[in-house]
N, C-alpha and C positions, 0 to 999 in steps of 0.2 A: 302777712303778705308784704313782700317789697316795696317799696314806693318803685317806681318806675321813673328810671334819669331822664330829665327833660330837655330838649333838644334847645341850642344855643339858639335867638332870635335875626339868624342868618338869612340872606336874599336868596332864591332859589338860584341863581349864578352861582353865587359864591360858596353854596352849600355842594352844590354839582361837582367844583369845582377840585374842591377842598377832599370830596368822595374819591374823582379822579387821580387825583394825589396818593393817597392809599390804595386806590387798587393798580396804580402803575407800583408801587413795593410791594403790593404782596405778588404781583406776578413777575418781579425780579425776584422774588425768593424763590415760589414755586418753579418757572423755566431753568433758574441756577440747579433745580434737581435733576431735571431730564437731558439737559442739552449737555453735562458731561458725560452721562452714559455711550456719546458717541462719538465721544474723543479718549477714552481709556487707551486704546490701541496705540495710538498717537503718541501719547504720552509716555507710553511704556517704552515704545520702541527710543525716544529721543531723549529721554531720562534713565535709561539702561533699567529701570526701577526694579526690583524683585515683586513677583505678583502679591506678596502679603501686602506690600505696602502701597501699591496699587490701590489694589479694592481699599484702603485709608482714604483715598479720596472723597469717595463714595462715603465711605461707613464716617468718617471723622464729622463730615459734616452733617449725617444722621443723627449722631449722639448727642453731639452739641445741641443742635436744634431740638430735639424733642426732649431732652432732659431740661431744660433752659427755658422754655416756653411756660409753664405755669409760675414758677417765680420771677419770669419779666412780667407774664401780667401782671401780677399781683404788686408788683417794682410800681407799674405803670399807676395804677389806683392808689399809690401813697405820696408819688413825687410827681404826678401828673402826664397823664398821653400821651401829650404831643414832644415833652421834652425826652420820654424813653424814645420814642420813636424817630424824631431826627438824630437821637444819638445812636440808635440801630443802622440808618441808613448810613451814618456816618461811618460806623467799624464796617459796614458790609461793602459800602465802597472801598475804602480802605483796604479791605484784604483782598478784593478782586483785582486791585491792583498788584500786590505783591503776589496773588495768584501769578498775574498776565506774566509777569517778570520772573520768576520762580526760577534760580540757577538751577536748583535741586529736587530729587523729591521729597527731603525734608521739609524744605521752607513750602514746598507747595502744599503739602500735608498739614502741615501746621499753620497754613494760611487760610488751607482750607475748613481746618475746626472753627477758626476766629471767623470764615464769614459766616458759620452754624451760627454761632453768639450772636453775630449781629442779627440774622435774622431771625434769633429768639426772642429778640430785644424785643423788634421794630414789629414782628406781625400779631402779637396781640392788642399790640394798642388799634389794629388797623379795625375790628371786628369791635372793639370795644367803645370807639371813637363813631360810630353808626350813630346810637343813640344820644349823641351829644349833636349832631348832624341832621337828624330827619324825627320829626313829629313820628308815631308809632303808625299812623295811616303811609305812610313814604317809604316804611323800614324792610318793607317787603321787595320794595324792587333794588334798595341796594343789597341787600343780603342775594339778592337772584343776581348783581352786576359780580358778586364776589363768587357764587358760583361760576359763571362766565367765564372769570379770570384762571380758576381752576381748570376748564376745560380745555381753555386754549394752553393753557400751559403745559398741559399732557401732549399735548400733538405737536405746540409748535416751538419745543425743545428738541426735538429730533430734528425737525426742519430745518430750525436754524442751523441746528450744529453740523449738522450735514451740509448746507449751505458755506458756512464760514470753514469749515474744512477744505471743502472741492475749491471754492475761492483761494484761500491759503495766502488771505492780504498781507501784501510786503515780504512773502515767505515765513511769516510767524506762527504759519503752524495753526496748532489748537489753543492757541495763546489768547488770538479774537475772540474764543468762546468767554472769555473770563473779561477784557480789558473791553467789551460792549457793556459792562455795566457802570463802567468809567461816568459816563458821559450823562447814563440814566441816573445816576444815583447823584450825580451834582445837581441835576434838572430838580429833582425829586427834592431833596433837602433842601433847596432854594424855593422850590412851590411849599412846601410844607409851613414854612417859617412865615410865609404870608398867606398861607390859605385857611389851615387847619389852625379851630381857636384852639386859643391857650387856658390850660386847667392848671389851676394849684396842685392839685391830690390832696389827699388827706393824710397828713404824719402821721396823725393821731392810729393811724391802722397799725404800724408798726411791723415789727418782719419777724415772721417764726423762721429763729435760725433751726432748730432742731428739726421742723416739719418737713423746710428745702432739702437737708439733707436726709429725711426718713423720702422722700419723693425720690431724690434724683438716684440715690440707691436702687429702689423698685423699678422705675424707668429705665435704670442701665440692666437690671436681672432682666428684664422682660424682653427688652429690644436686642441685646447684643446679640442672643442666640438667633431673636429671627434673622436677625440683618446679615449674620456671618453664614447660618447656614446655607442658603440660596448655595455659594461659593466654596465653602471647603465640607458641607456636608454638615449632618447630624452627630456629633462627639459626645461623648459619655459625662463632659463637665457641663454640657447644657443642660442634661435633665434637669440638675440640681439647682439651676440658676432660675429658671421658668418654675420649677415650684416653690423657690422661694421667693417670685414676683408676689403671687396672690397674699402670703405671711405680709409682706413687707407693707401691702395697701392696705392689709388689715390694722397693721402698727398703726400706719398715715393714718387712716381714720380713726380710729379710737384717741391718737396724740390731739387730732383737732378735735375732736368732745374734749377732753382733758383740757385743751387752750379755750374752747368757750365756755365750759364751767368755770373755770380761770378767771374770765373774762381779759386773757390774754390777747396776743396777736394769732391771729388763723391766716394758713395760706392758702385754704379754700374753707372758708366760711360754712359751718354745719348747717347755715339756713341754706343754701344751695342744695346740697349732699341730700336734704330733706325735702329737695322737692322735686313732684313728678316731672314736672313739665323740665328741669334743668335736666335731670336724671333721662328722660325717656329720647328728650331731644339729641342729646351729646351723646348717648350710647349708642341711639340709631344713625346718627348721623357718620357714628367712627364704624358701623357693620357696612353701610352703605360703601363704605373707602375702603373697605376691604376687598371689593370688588371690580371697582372700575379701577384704580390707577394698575393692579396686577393684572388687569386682562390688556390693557396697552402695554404693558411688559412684557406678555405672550405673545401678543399676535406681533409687535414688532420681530421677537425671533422667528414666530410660524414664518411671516413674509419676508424677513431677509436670511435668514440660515434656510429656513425651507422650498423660500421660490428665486433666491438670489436676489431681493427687491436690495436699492441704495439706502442706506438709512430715509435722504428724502424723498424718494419715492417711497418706500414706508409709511414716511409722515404724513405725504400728501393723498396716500390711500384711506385714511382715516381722518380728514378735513373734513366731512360732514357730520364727525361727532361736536363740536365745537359750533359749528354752525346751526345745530339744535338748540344747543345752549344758550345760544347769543339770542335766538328766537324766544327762549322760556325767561330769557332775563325781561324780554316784553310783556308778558303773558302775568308773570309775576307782578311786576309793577301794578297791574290790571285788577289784581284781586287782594291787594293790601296786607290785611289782616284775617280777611275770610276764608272761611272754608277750609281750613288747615288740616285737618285729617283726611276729607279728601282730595284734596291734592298733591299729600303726601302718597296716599296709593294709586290715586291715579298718575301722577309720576312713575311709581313703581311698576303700575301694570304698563307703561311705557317701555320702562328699561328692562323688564323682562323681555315685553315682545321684540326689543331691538335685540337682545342676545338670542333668544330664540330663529328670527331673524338668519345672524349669523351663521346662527348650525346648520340653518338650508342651506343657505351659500357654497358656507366651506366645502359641507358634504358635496352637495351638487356641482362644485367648480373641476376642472381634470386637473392637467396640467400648466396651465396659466389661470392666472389671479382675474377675476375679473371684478371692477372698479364698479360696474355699473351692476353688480348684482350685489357688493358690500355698501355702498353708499347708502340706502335707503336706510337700511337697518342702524347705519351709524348714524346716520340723520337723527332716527325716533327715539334712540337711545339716549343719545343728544339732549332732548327735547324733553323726556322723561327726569334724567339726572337733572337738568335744571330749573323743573318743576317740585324737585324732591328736595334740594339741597337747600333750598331761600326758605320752606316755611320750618325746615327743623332746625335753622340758626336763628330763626322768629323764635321756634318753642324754646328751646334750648336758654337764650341770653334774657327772654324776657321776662325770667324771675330776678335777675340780677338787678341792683338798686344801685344808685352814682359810686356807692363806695367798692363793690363789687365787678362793676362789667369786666376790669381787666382781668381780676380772677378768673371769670369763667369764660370770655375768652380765650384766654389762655389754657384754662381745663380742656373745652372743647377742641381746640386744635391741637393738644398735646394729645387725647384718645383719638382724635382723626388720624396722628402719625404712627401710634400704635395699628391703627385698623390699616393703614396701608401696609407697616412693617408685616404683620400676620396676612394681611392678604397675599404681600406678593411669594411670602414662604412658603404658605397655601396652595396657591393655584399654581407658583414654580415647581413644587414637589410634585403635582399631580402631574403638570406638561413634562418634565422631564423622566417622570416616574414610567408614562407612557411611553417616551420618546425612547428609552433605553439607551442603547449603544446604536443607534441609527447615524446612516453619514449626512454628511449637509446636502440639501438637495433632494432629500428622499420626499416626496411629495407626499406618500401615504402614510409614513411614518410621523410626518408633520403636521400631516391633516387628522389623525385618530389623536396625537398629543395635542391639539386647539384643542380637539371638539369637546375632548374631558375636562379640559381647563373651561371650557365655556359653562358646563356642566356646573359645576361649582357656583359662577357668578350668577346663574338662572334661579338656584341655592337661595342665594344672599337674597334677590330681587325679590322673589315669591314672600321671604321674611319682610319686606320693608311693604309688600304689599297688604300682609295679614298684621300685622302689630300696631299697628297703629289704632286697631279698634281693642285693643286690647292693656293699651299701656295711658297715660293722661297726657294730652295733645293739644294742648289748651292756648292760649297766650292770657295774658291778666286781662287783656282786655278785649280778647276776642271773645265772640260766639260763635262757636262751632257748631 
């Protein structure tokens, strides 16, 4: 068993403080996902851009990010946390700027892979640097502020960019959506440098060149097809890319037995690999993201191609999923360490009953949306997802030992971005699958493609509700 990294001898101010700090980056990274989704248009039209290279904005900084993220943690555990990490917010500032500016869609494209990088860098060390933060009694309500930050970051990237759109400050367009993290990411890097302690790492860990590249290989097979299909469709060269994801992880793990027999360098450690609780936590945690971030993918189109809502009316119709969240990041804090499997399905029977929920609604609503018959259900949902998410990043990280966290950090949030890439091709194929050739507007044709897509997510929920008595749900030092 692990030793368990022990948290810096911090004043509860400055421990808070230093928390704050990373969770205002990792929800500059996560918002940087959703709030250009409703500037594409924008873009295209003012950049003349060809749509391949459009959907580059989107996909360039998908690849980046999720290929990059287990060997920055692991970056992060050799040369230490906080120094990957202000050098992440560094490059991500940095290219949200040359984003803002962007003559072309070249430079924008390719600004926009480098801010993927940076936030490959910077968001594993943010999950990894908990444990250096908070005694493992405290570790629950920030793992529950980190879900939080995921929540709101789903709803309130539409909003804003809907917002900084219709605004159109100075006439620059969808420019704001990019040059507001100017200002966050100087703040950000100037708190970090005096909040968040500073770690050596450990050299001694060393870097498996062969493993990053047996990984980012499998990572690019597996994602590219999800992320491109949504967009130009299912093509006869992906079959073969998605079956040789599974081959390629197969290499990855046998290559790391090979480096701990060795007693080489590992980029994710076989003590990890070999254990339930890393293993049960980070797999259910990436089914669970298969879920919620694709079904705010659908219902933004249900409500704006289907009922003509404004992107921010959209966003502001799904405000009380976020504000569940904010509520279980309470609720969390409350129960620390205990109780971990069930609150894991009780979450779950949460987010089920909120999609379930839903399907009344939908069904039941005619022709206008009503706010006051989807709210509630977004509320529980809400409330649910943030009761779910804090104790399976407890299970998950807390086999990981000081030399480890940024590894499975980084593991963890690189199969989270798998689970969304699969979710949203998932639940897209199904909404669209329904949807057919229907025109925009069509109310019934938009309410049969939700309700199957919702279908799906009820799916997942019922899974995160039953597994957990089935798989090891543990913490080192919990009792469950």
């Amino acid at each position: 068993m692990a030793e368990p990294e022990q948290a810096s001898p911090l004043s509860p101010t400055r421990r808070w403080a230093a928390a704050a700090v990373l969770l205002l980056a990792n929800f500059m990274n996560l918002i940087d996902i959703t709030i250009v989704n409703v500037a594409l248009p924008s873009m295209k039209e003012e950049l003349s851009a060809p749509p391949n290279l459009i959907e580059w904005i989107v996909a360039g900084y998908t690849f980046s990010f999720a290929i990059l993220l287990l060997p920055a943690g692991r970056m992060g555990d050799l040369l230490g946390r906080r120094k990957l990490f202000v050098s992440g917010i560094a490059l991500f500032t940095t290219a949200s700027l040359i984003c803002g500016i962007a003559p072309g869609i070249g430079t924008l494209v390719t600004a926009r892979i480098a801010q993927g990088v940076g936030a490959a860098i910077m968001t594993p060390q943010t999950l990894a640097l908990v444990p250096r933060l908070f005694p493992p009694e405290q570790r629950g309500a920030a793992f529950g502020l980190f879900a939080l930050t995921a929540g709101l970051a789903s709803v309130a990237g539409p909003i804003m960019g809907g917002f900084l759109l219709t605004a159109d400050i100075y006439g620059l367009g969808w420019r704001p959506i990019f040059l507001v993290n100017i200002p966050l990411g100087i703040a950000t890097f100037i708190a970090a440098l005096m909040l968040v302690p500073k770690g050596q790492g450990n050299r001694k860990l060393g870097i498996d060149k062969v493993g990053i590249a047996i990984a980012a290989v499998a990572m690019l097979a597996l994602l590219f097809p999800l992320v491109e299909a949504p967009s130009i469709g299912w093509q006869g060269w992906m079959y073969p890319m998605m079956l040789a994801a599974p081959v390629l992880g197969w290499f990855f793990i046998r290559w790391q037995r090979h480096q701990e027999e060795r007693k080489a360098p590992q980029l994710l450690p076989m003590r990890l690999l070999r254990s339930g609780s890393f293993l049960s936590g980070s797999l259910l945690n990436a089914a669970l993201f298969t879920a919620v971030p694709s079904y705010f993918f659908t219902i933004a189109l249900y409500l704006q191609a289907g009922y003509g809502l404004t992107p921010l009316q959209s966003g502001l119709t799904t405000t009380p999923f976020p504000v569940g969240v904010l509520l279980a990041s309470a609720t969390t804090g409350w129960f620390g360490d205990r109780w971990i499997r069930w609150r894991v399905t009780g979450g779950g029977m949460l987010l089920a009953t909120g999609f379930a929920g839903q399907l009344w609604a939908i069904w039941s609503m005619g022709d206008a949306i009503s706010w006051w018959r989807m709210a509630p259900w977004f509320f529980l949902g809400g409330f649910g997802m943030g009761n779910t998410v804090s104790p399976l990043f407890q299970v998950a990280l807390s086999s990981a030992d000081s030399n480890d966290s940024g590894s499975a950090s980084g593991a963890v949030q690189a199969l989270r971005q798998v689970g969304i890439s699969f979710g949203i091709a998932i639940m897209g194929g199904i909404f669209f699958g329904m949807l057919g050739g229907a025109d925009q507007g069509d109310h019934e044709a938009y309410r049969s493609a939700m309700m199957s897509a919702i279908g799906y997510a009820l799916v997942v929920a019922t899974g995160v509700i039953l597994t957990p008595w089935f798989t090891p749900m543990k913490l080192e030092r919990a009792k469950d």
